[in-house]
LOSEVO-780986 format. One line per 2 residues: number of its first residue (from 1); for each residue x, y, z of C-alpha. Coordinates in pm, 1 decimal, m for minus. Layout:
<nodes>
NUM	X,Y,Z  ...
</nodes>
This chain:
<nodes>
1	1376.8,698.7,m1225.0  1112.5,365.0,m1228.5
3	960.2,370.2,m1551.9  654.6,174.8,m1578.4
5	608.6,m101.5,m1842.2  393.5,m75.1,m2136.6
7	62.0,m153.7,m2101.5  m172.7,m386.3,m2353.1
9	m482.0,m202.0,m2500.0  m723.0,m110.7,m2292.7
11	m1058.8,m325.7,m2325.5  m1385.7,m192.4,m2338.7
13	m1479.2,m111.1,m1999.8  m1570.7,m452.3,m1826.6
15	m1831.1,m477.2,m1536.4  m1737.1,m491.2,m1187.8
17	m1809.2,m874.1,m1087.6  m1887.6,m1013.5,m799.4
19	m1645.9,m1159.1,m518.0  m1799.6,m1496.6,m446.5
21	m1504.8,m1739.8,m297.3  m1366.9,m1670.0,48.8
23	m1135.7,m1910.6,93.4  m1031.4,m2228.4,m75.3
25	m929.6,m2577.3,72.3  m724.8,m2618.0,359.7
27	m328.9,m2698.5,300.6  m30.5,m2802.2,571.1
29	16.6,m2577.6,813.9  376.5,m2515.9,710.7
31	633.7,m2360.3,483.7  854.4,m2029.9,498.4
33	1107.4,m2219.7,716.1  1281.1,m1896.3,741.6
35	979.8,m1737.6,923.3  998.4,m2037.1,1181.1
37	663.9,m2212.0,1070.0  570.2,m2595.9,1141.4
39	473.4,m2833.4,938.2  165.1,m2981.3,1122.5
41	m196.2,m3030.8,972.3  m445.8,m2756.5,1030.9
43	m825.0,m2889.6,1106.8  m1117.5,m2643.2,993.4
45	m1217.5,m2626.0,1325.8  m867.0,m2535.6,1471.6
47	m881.5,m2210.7,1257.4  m907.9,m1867.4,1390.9
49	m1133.4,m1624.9,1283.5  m979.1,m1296.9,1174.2
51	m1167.6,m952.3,1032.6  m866.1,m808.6,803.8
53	m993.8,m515.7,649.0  m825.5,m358.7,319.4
55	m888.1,m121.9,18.0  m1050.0,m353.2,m258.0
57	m989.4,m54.2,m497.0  m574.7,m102.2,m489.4
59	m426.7,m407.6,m673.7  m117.3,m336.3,m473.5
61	m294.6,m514.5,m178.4  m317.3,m829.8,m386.6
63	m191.8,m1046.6,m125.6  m504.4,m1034.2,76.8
65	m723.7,m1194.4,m196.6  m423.7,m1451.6,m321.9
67	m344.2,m1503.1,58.4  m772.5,m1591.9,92.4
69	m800.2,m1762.1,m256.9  m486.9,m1998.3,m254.1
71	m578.6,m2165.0,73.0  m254.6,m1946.1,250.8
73	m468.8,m1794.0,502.5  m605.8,m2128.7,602.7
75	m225.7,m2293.9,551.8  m139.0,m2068.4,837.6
77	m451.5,m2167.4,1093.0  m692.5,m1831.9,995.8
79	m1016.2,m1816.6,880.2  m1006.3,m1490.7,747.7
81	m1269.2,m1247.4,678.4  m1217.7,m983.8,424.0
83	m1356.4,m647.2,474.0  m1363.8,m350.1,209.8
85	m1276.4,m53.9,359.8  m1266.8,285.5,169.6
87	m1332.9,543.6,418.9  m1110.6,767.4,575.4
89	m793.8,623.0,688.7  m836.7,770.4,1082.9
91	m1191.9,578.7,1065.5  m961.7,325.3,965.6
93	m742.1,303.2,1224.4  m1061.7,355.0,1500.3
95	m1229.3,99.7,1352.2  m905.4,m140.2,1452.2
97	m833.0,20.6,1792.3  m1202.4,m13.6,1853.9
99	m1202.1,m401.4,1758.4  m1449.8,m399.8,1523.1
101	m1197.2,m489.3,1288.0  m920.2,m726.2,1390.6
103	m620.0,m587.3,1190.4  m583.6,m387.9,819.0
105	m323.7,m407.8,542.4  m318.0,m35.6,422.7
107	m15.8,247.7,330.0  232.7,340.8,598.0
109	205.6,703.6,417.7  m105.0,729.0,556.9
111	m126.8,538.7,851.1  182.2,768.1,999.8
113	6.2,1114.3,1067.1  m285.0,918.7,1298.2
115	m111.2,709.3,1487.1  113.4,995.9,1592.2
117	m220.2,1027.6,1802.0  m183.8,745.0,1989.5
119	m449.0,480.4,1866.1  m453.1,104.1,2014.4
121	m293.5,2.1,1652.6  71.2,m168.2,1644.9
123	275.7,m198.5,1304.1  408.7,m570.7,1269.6
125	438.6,m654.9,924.0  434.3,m553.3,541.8
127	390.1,m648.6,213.6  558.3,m500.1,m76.9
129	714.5,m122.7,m137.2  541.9,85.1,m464.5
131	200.6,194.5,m576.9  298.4,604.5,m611.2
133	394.1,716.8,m921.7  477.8,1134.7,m1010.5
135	412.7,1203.7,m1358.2  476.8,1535.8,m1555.6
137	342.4,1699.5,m1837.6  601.0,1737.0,m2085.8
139	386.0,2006.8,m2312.4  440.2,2208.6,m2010.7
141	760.0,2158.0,m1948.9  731.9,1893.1,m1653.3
143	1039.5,1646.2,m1717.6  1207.2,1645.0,m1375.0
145	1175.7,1723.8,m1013.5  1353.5,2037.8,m1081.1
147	1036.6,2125.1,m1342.9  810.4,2147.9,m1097.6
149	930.5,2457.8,m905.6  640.0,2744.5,m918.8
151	414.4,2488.1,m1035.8  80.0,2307.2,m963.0
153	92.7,1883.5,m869.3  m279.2,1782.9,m879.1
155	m429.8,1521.4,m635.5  m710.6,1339.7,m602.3
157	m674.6,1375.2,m215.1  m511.6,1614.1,m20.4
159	m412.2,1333.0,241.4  m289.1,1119.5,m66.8
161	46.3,871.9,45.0  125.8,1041.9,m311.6
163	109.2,1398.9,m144.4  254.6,1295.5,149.1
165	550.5,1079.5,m5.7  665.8,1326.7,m278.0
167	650.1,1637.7,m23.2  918.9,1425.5,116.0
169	1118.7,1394.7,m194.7  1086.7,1722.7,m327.2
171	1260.5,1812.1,m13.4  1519.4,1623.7,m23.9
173	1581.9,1789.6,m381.5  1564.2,2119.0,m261.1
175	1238.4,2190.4,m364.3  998.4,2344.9,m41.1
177	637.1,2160.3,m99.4  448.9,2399.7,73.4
179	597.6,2754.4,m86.5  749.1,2627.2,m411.2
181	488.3,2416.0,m520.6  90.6,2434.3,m546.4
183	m164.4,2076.9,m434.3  m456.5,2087.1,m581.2
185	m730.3,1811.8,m566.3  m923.6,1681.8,m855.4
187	m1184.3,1409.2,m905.7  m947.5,1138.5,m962.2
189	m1099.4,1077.0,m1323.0  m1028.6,1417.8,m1387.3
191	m638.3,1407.2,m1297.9  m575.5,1419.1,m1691.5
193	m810.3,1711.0,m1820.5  m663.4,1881.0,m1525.1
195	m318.2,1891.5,m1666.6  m493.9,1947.4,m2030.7
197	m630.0,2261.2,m1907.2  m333.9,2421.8,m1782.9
199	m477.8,2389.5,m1415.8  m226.6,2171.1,m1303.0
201	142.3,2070.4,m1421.4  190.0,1689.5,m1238.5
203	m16.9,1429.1,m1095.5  55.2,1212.7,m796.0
205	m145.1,895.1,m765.0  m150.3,517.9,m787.2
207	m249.0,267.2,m1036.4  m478.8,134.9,m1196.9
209	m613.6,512.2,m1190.0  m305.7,623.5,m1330.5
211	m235.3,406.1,m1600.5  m599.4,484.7,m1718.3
213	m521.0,832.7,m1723.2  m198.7,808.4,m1903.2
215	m375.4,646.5,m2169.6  m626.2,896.8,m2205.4
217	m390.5,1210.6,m2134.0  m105.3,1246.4,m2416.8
219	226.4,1358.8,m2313.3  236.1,1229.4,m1954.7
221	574.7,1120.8,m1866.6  697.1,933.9,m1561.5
223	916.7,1151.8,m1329.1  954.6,931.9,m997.4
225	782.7,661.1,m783.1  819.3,555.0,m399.9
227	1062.4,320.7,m514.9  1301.1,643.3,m639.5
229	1662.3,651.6,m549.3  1701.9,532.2,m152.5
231	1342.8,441.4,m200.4  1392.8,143.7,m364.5
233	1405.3,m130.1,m145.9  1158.2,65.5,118.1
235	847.4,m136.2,169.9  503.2,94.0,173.0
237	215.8,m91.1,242.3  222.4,m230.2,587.5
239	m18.6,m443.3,838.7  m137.3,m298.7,1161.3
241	m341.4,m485.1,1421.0  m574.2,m393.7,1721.1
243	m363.4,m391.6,2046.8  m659.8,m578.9,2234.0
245	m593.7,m868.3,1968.0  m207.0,m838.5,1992.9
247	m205.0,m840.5,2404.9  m476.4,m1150.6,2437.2
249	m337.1,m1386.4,2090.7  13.8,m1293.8,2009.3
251	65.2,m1592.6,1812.7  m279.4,m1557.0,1555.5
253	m84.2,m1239.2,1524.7  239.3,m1403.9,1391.4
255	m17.9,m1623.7,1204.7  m137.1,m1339.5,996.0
257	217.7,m1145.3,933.7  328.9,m1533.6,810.9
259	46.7,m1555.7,594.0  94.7,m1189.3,424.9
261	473.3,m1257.8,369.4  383.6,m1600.7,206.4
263	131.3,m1450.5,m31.3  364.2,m1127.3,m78.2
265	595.2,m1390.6,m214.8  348.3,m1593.7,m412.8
267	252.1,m1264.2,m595.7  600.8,m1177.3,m675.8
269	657.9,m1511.5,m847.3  308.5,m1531.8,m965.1
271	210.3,m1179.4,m1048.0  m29.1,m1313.0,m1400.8
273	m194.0,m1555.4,m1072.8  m224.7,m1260.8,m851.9
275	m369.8,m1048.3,m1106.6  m639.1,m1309.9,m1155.5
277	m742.2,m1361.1,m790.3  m783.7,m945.7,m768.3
279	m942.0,m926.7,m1042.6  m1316.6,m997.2,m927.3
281	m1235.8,m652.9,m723.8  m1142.3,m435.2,m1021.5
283	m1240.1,m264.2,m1297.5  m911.0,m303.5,m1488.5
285	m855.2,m588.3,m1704.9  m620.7,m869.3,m1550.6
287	m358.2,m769.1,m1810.6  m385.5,m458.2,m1658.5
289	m360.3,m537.2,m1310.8  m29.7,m802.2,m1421.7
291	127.5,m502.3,m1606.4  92.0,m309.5,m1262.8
293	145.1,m552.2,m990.0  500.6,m629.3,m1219.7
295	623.7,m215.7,m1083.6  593.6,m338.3,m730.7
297	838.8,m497.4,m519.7  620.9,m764.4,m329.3
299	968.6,m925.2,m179.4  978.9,m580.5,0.4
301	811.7,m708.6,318.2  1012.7,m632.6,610.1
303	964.2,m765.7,969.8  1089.9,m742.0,1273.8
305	1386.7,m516.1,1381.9  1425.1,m427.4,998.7
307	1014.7,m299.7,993.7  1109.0,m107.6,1271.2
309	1397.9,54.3,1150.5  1147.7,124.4,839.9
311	940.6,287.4,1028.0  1162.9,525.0,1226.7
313	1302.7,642.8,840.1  980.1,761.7,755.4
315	896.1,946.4,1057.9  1230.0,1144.2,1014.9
317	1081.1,1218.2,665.6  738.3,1292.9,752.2
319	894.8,1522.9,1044.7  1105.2,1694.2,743.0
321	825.7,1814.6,570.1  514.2,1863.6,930.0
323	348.5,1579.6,884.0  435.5,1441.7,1200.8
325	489.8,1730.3,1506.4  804.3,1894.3,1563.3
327	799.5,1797.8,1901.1  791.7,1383.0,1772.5
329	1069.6,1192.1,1821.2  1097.5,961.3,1546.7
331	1305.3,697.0,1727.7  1044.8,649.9,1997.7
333	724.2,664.7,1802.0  860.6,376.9,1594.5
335	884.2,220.9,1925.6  534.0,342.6,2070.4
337	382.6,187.3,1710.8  559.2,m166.6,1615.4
339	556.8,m442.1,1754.5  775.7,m741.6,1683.7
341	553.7,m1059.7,1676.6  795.1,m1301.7,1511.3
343	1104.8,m1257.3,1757.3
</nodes>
């Protein structure tokens, strides 16, 4: 079991501030020799001009802003355009296919269930693995996995990656998450008085929202993350692009993947750096978001073959519990939804 670090006081509840910066200046074009990249000048006016839209709301996706506000982006020959996206993940993935976004950097956990549709969205690279945490409420009795049998997980959304992931591993533990356990969905600042009021047992959800309700909510104990057992080296959080954009400029494409694997890196070394450049985005304090983006494994970023292999394992699990048709075969629809743009 992951057990999240302790966490400083919580300050008094700052302002959201304003994002001002979107980019910073230009560096080599160059760097990540293992990814094959030159080391030739880039010239403002040799950039490309990308729409990547993200969740602002999820420090997890901290390499977007440390890719835009360390000059990475521009390193790699992109002018990149940032765009907060917090609807529904199917307008999402529409919103690619359709081109009026050029690409996304969101959960594989929810991204599976709508491409199983088809969409004009390819898979080609990712960023770290974490960012779903299972906790239990020990006055109840909620310790383990085993605890939960007969008993009520509360959500924020029923279409959660928390939902989706931990149906998975309460399979895989013997535990049906349709007929031996109860979803119900909360406000997600209620998650806590939820539990308090003997409506719910667990909560599955992500952080910061979860470390604020731990804080609040005494006796919450960690039970398991997506980084649990075989989990651990699984990446989560993955970037899809329109297949208009991948058939006309395969190589801006390999630009982009590059970029996110570069600042995936730079946050792993740098995570008090990383917590800084999200911070304009967030509520939390950037002790806060340090403390979280430390849980995460941002030198999870697979590409290539291994992404694909990735992304077969969770269709088998999402196929395990119906989230994907019975009728899918795993094996092709990870070949129907990735593409390799480094090979």
């Amino acid at each position: 079991m992951r057990t999240l670090p302790p966490f400083p006081a919580l300050p008094s509840s700052p302002s959201r501030r304003t994002w001002l910066g979107r980019g910073a200046a230009l560096a080599a074009l160059g760097g990540a020799g293992a990814l094959g990249l030159s080391n030739h000048p880039a010239r403002a006016a040799t950039l490309t001009p990308i729409k990547l839209a993200w969740n602002a709301n999820a420090p997890c996706l901290a390499a977007a802003p440390v890719a835009q506000s360390k000059g990475i982006f521009a390193k790699h020959g992109l002018q990149v355009e940032l765009i907060n996206f917090s609807g529904s993940t199917d307008q999402l993935l529409e919103v690619i296919a359709t081109s009026k976004a050029d690409a996304a950097l969101g959960m594989i956990h929810r991204w599976i269930k709508p491409l199983e549709s088809g969409l004009d969205v390819k898979l080609v690279g990712s960023s770290h693995g974490g960012c779903s945490r299972l906790v239990g409420y020990e006055k109840a009795g909620i310790t383990s996995l085993a605890s939960l049998k007969g008993k009520t997980i509360a959500v924020s959304d029923l279409n959660a990656p928390g939902k989706n992931f931990f149906s998975v591993l309460l399979k895989k533990n013997g535990i049906d998450p349709e007929k031996d356990v109860q979803w119900r969905q909360f406000p997600a600042d209620m998650l806590g008085l939820a539990v308090e009021k003997g409506e719910a047992h667990a909560i599955a959800d992500g952080d910061p929202n979860l470390v604020f309700i731990q804080r609040k909510t005494a006796g919450l104990v960690d039970i398991a993350t997506n980084l649990s057992g075989e989990y651990a080296a699984k990446t989560c959080c993955v970037v899809g692009v329109g297949g208009k954009l991948l058939r006309q400029n395969k190589p801006v494409v390999a630009q982009l993947v590059r970029a996110i694997v570069e600042a995936s890196d730079y946050v792993a070394d740098n995570p008090g750096e990383a917590a800084r450049a999200f911070a304009p985005y967030s509520k939390a304090s950037e002790a806060d978001l340090r403390a979280v983006l430390g849980t995460l494994t941002h030198r999870s970023h697979p590409v290539g073959h291994n992404l694909r292999q990735e992304i077969e394992f969770y269709a088998r699990d999402f196929k395990l519990v119906g989230v994907l048709k019975p009728s899918t075969d795993p094996a092709k629809y990870a070949n129907h939804v990735f593409a390799d743009v480094l090979g």
